[in-house]
N, C-alpha and C positions, 0 to 999 in steps of 0.2 A: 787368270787360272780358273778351270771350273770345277763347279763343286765336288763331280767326281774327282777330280787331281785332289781339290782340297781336303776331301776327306780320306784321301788316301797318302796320302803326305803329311798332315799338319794335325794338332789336336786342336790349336788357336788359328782362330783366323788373323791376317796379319792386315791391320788398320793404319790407313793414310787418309792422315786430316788434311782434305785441301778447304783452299777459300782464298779471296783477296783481299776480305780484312786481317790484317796482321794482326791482331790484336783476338781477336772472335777464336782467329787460328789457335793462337796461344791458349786461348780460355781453353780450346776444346782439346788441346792438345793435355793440358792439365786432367781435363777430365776423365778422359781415356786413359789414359797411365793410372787412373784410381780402379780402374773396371779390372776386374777376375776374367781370367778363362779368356783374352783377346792379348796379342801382342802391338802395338804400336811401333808401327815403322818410319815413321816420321811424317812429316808435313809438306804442302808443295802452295806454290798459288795457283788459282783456277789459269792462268794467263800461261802458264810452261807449258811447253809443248807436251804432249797426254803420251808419247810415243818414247820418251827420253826420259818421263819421270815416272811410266808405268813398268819402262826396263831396268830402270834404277831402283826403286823398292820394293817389285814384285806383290803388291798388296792384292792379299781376294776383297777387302772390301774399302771405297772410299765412302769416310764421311765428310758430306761437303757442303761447307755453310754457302751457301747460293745469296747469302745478305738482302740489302733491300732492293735492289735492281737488276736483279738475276738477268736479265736477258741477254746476253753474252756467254754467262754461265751455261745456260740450257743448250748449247751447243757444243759448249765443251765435257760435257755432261754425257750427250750421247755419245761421244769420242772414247769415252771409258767403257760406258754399257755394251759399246759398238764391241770393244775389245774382251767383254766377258769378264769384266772386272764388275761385281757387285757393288751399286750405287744405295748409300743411304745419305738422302737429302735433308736438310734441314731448312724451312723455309718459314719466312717472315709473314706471310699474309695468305689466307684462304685460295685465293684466285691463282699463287702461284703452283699448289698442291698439284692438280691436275698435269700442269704445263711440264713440272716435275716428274709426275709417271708417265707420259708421255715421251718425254725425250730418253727413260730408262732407268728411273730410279724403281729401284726395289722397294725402298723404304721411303716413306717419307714421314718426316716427325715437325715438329716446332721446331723455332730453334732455342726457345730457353728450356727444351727437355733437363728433365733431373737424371741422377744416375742410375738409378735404377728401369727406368721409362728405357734408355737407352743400352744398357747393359742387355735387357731382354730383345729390342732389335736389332741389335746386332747378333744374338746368337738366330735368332730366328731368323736372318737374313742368310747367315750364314750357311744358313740348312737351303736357301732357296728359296724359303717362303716370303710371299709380300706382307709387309707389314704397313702400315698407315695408321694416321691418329684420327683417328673419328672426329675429332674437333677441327680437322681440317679438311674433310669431305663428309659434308651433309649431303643429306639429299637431293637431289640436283631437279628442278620443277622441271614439269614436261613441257618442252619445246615444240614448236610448228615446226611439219617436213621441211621446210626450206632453212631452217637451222639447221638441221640434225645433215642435211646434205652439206650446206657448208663448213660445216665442224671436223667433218673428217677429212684427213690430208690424206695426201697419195698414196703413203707409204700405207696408209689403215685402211684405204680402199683397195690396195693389193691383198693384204692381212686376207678383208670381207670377203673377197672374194674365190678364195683356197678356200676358208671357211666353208663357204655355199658348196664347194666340192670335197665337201668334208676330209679335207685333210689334216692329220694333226701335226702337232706344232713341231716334230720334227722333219715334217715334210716342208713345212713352212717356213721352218729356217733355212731346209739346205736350196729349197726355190729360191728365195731372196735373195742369199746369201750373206745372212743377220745370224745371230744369234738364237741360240731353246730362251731365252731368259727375254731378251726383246720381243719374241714373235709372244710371250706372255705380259708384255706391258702392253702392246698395240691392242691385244686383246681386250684388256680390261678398259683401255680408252673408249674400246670399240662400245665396247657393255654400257662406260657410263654416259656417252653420246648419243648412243640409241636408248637408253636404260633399259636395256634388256636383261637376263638372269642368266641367260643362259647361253649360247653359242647355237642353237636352235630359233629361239627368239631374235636373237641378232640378224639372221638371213631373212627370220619371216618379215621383219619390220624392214630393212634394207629394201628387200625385193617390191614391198607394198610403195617404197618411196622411191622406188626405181634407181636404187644404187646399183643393183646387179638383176643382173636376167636370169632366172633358172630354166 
């Protein structure tokens, strides 16, 4: 659902705890049922099919413990984002943070967030806006051109490249055929790979390392 439906329909946003620890699940399911102002729709594993358990609870937002070896997760991850369902990620280690807004999360927090920590990304997710924990994206040290080119996948060199012909991000989704909400995760990938500030800096540096031609 997107957030115009959501805020036209609902005053709560309605929360599905997935993950395939059973247990993490339960923890976070607990937690949520303590949170104000969000409904809790129930729980799923990352492993169900995204198509069967996103028609079954209709949630605007998954929180989803991605554990300690997400990497299966992160595919099924963008399977929700893919479908406009707002992701707030919960993740174990630094290095997965990125991988996490990458594949579509909106949010990304720790995962032994408190309830108040959480309670505020969720409503702030719920408006749209990205949230992330500073503790789990620092600074990212500047890289040599031949990283900063292998870093970006196809799908963010498509992104760069609408970019460079200054289109915005509704132009960029309905070219894809992605999502307003992805074509603003690619972006921020885009930013923190090149580290650039701006979407103007992003082309000048791309085009200096000969990502795109203007």
């Amino acid at each position: 659902m997107s957030h115009d439906r959501y805020n036209e329909a609902r005053s709560s946003p309605r929360v599905l705890v997935v993950g395939d620890d059973s247990l993490a699940r339960a923890g976070l399911v607990a937690l949520v049922s303590t949170l104000s102002d969000v409904e809790l729709v129930g729980q799923a594993a990352a492993a169900d099919d995204a198509a069967s358990t996103l028609d079954a609870f209709n949630p605007d937002i998954a929180l989803w413990d991605l554990g300690w070896s997400p990497s299966i997760a992160f595919e099924r991850l963008a399977e929700y984002s893919g479908a406009e369902v707002s992701v707030v990620a919960l993740v174990s280690h630094e290095e997965h943070a990125s991988r996490a807004r990458a594949s579509g999360a909106l949010g990304v927090l720790a995962r032994d967030v408190g309830a108040a920590s959480l309670q505020a990304a969720l409503t702030a997710v719920a408006q749209g806006m990205l949230v992330l924990d500073p503790e789990l994206t620092p600074p990212v040290p500047h890289a040599p051109p031949g990283d900063a080119v292998d870093a970006l996948t196809r799908r963010e060199l498509e992104v760069l490249r609408l970019l460079a012909e200054g289109s915005p991000n509704k132009a960029i989704a309905y070219g894809l055929d992605i999502s307003e909400h992805t074509v603003k995760f690619h972006i921020n990938s885009i930013f923190t790979k090149l580290h650039a500030q701006s979407r103007t800096e992003a082309v000048a540096i791309a085009t200096r390392l000969g990502l795109i031609l203007l």
